[in-house]
PDB file of N, H, CA, C and O in Angstrom:
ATOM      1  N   UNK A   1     146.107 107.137  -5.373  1.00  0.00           N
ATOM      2  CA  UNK A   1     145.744 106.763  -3.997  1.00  0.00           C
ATOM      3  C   UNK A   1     145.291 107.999  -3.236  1.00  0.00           C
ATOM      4  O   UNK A   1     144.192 107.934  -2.685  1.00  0.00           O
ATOM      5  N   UNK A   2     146.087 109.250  -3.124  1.00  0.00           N
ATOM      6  H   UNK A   2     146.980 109.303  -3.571  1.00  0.00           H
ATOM      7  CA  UNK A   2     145.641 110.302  -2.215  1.00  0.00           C
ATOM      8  C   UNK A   2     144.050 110.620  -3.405  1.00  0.00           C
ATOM      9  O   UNK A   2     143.091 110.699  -2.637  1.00  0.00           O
ATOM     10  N   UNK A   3     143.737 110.736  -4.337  1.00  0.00           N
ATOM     11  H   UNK A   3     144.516 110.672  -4.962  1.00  0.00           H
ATOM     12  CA  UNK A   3     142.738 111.193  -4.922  1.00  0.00           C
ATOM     13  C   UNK A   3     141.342 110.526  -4.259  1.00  0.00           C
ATOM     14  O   UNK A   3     140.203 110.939  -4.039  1.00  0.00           O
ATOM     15  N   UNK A   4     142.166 109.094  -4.041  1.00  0.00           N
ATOM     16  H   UNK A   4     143.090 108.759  -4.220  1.00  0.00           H
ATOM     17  CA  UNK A   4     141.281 108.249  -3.499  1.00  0.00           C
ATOM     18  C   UNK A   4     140.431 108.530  -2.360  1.00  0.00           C
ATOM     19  O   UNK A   4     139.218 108.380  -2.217  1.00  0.00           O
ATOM     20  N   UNK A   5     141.739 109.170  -1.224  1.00  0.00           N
ATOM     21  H   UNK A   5     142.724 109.292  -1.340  1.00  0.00           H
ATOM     22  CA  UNK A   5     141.015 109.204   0.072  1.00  0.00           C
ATOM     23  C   UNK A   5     140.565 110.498   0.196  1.00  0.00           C
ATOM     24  O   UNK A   5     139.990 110.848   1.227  1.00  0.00           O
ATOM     25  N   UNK A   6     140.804 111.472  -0.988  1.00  0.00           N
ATOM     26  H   UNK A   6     141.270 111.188  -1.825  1.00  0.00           H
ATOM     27  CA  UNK A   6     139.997 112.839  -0.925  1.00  0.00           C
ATOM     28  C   UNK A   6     138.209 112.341  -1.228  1.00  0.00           C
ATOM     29  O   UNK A   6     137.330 112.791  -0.492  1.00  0.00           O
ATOM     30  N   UNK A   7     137.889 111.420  -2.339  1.00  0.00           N
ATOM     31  H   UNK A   7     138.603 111.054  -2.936  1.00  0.00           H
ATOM     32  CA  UNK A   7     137.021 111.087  -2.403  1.00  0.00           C
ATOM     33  C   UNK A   7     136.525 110.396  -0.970  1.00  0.00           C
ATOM     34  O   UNK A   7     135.662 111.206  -0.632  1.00  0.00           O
ATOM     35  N   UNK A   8     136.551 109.567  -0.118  1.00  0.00           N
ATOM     36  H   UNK A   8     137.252 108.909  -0.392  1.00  0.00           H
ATOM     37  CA  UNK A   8     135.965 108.780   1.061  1.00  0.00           C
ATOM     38  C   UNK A   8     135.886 109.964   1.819  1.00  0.00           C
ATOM     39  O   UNK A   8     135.428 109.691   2.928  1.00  0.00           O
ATOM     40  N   UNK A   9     136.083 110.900   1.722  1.00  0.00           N
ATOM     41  H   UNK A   9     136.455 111.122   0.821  1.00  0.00           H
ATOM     42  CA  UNK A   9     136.844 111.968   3.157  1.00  0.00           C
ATOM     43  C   UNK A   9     135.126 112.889   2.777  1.00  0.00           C
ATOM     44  O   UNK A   9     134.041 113.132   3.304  1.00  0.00           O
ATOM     45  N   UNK A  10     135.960 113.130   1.406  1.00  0.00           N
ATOM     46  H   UNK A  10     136.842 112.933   0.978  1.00  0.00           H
ATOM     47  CA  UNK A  10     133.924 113.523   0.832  1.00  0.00           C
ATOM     48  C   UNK A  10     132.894 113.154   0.621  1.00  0.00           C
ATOM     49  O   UNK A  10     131.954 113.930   0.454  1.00  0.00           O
ATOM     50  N   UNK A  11     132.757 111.585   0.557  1.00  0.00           N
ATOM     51  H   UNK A  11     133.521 110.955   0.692  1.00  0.00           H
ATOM     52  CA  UNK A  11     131.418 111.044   0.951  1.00  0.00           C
ATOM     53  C   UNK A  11     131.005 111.063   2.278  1.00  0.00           C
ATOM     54  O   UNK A  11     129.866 111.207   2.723  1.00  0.00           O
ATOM     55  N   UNK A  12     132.522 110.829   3.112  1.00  0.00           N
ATOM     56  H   UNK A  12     133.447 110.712   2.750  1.00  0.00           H
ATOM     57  CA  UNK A  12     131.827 110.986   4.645  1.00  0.00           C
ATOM     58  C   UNK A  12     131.273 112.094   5.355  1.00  0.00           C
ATOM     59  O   UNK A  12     130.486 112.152   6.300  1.00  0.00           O
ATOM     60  N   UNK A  13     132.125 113.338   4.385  1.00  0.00           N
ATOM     61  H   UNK A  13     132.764 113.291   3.617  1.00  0.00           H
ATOM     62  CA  UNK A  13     131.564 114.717   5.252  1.00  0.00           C
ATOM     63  C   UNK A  13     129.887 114.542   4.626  1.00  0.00           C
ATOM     64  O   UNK A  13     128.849 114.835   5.219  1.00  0.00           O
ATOM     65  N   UNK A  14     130.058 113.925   3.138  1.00  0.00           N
ATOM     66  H   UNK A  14     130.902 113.687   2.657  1.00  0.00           H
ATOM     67  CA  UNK A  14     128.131 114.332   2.786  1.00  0.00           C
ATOM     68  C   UNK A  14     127.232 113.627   3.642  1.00  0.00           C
ATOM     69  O   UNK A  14     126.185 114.027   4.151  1.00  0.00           O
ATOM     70  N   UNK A  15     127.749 112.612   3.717  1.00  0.00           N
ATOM     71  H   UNK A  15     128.599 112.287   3.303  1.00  0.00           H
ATOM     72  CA  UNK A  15     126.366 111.579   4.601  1.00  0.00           C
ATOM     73  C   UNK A  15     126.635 111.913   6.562  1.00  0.00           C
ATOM     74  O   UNK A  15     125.769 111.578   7.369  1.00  0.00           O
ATOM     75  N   UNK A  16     127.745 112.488   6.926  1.00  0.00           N
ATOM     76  H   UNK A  16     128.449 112.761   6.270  1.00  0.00           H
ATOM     77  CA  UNK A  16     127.388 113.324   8.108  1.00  0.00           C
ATOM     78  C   UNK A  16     126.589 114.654   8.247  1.00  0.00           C
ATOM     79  O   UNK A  16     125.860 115.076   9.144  1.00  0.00           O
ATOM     80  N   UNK A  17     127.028 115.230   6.900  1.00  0.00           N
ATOM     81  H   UNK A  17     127.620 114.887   6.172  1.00  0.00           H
ATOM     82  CA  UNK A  17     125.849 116.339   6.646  1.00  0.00           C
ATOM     83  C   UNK A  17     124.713 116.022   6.884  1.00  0.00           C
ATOM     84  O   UNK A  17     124.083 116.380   7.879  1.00  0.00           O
ATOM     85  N   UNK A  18     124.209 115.132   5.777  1.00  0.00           N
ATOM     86  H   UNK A  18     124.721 114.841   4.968  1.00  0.00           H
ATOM     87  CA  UNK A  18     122.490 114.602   5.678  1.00  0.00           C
ATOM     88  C   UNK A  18     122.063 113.625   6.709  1.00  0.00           C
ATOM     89  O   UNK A  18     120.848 113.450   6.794  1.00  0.00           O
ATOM     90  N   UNK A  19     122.874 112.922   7.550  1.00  0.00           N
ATOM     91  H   UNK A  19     123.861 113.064   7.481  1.00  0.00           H
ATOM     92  CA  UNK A  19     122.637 112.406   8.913  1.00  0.00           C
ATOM     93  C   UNK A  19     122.531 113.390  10.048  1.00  0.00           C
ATOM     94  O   UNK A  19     121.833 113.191  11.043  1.00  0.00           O
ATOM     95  N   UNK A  20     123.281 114.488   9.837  1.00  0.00           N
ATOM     96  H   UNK A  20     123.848 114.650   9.029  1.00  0.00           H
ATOM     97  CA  UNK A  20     122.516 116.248  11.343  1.00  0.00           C
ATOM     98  C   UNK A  20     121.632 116.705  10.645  1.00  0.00           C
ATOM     99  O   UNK A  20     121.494 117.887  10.960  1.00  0.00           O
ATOM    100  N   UNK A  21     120.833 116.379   9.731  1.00  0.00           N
ATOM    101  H   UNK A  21     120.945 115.418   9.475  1.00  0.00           H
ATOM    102  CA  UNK A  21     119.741 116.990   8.933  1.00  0.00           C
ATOM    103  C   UNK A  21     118.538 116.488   9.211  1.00  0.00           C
ATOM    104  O   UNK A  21     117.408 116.945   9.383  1.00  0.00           O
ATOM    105  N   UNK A  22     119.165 115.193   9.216  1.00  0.00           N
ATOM    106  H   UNK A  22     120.083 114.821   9.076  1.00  0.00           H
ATOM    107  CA  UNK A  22     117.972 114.582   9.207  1.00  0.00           C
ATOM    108  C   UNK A  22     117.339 113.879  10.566  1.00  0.00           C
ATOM    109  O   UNK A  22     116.166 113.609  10.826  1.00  0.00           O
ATOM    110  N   UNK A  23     118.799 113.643  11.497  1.00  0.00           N
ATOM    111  H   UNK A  23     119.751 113.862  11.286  1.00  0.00           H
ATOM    112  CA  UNK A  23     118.575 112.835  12.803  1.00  0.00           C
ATOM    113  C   UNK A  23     117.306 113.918  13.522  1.00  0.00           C
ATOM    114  O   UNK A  23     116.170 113.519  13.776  1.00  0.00           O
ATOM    115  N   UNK A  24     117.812 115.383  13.777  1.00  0.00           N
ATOM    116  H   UNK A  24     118.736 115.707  13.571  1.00  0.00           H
ATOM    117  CA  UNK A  24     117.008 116.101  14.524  1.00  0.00           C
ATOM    118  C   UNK A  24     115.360 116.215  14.513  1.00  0.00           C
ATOM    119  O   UNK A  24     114.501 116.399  15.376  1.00  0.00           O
ATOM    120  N   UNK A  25     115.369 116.024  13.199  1.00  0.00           N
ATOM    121  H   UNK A  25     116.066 115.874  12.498  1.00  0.00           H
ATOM    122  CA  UNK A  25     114.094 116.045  13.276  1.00  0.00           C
ATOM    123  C   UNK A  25     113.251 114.780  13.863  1.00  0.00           C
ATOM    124  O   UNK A  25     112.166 115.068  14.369  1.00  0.00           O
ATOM    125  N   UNK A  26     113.517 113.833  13.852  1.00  0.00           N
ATOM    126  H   UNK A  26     114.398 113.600  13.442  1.00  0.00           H
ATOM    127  CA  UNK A  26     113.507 112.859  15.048  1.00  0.00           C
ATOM    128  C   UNK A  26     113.816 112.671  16.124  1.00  0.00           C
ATOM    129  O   UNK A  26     112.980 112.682  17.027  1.00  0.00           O
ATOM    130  N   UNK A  27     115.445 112.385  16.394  1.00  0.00           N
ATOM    131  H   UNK A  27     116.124 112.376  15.660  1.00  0.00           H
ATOM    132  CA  UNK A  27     115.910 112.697  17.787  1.00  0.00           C
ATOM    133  C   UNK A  27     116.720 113.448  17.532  1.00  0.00           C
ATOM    134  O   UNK A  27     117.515 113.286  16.606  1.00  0.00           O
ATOM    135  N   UNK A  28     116.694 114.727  18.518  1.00  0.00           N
ATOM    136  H   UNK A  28     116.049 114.859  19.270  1.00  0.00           H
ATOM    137  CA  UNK A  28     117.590 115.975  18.637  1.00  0.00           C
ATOM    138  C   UNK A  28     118.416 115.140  19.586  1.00  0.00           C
ATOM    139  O   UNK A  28     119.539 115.576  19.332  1.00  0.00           O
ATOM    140  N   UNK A  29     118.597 114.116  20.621  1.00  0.00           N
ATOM    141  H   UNK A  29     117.684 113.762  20.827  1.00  0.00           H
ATOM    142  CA  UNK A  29     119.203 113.571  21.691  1.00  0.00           C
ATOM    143  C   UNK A  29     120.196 112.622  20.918  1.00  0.00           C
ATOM    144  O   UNK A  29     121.328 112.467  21.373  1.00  0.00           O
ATOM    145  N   UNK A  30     119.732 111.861  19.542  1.00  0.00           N
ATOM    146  H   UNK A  30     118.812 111.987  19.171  1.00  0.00           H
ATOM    147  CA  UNK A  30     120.866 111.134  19.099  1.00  0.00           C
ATOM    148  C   UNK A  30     122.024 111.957  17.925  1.00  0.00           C
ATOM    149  O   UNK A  30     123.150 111.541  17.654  1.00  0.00           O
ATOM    150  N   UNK A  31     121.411 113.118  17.404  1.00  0.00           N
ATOM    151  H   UNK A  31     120.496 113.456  17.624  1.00  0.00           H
ATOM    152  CA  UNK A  31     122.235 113.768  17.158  1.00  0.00           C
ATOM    153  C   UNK A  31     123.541 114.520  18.030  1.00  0.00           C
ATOM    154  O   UNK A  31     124.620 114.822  17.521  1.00  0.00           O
ATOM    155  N   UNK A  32     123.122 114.754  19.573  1.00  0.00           N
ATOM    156  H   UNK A  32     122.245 114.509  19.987  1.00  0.00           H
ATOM    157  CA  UNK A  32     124.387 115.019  19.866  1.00  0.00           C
ATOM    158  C   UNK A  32     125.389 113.906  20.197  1.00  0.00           C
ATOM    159  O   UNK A  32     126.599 114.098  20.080  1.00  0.00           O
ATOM    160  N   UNK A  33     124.858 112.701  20.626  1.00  0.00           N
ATOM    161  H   UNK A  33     123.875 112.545  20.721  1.00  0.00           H
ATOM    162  CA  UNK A  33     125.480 111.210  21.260  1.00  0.00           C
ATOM    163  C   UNK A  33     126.492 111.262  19.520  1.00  0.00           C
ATOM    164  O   UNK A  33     127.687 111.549  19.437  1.00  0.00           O
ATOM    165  N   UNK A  34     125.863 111.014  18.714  1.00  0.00           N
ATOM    166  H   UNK A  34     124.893 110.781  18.783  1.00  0.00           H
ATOM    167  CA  UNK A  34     126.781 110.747  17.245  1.00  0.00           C
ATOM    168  C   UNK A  34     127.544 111.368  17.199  1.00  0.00           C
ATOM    169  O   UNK A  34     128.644 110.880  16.941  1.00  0.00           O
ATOM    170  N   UNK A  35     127.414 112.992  17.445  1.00  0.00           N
ATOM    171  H   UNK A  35     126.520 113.388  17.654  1.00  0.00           H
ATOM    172  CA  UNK A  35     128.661 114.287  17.310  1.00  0.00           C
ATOM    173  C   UNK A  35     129.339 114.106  18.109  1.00  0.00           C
ATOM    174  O   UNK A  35     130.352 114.548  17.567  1.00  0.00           O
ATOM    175  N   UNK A  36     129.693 113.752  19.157  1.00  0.00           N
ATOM    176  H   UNK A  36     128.870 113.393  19.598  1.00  0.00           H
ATOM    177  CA  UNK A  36     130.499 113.958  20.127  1.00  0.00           C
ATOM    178  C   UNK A  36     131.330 112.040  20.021  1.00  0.00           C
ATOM    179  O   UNK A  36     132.336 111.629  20.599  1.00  0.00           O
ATOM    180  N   UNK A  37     130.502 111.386  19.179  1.00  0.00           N
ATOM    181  H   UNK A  37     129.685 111.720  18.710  1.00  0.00           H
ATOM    182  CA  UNK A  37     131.410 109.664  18.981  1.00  0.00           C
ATOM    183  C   UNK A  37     132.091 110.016  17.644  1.00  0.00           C
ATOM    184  O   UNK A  37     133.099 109.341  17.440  1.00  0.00           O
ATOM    185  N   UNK A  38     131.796 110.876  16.723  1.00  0.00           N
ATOM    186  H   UNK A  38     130.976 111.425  16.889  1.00  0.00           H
ATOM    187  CA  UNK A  38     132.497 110.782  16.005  1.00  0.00           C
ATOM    188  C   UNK A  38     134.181 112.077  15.815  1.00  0.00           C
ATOM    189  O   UNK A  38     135.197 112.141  15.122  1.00  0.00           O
ATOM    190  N   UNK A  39     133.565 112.805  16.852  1.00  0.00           N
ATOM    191  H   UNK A  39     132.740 112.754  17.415  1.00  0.00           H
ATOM    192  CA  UNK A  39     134.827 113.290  17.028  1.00  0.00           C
ATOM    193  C   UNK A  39     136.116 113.220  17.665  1.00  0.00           C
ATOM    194  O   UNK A  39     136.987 114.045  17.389  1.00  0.00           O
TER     195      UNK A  39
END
């Protein structure tokens, strides 16, 4: 079970990675609205 949620914990940091990668170059304005909801 904990192996488990090390895995989800690391898909979520990757696809928040490649979601501030990628939002800016479109909207720099919805990248900060997301950072600041998901913290």
């Amino acid at each position: 079970v904990f192996d488990e949620l090390i895995g989800r914990f690391v898909l979520v940091l990757v696809l928040v990675l490649v979601l501030e990668n990628l939002e800016p170059l479109s909207n720099p304005r919805t990248r900060t609205s997301t950072r600041t909801s998901t913290i």
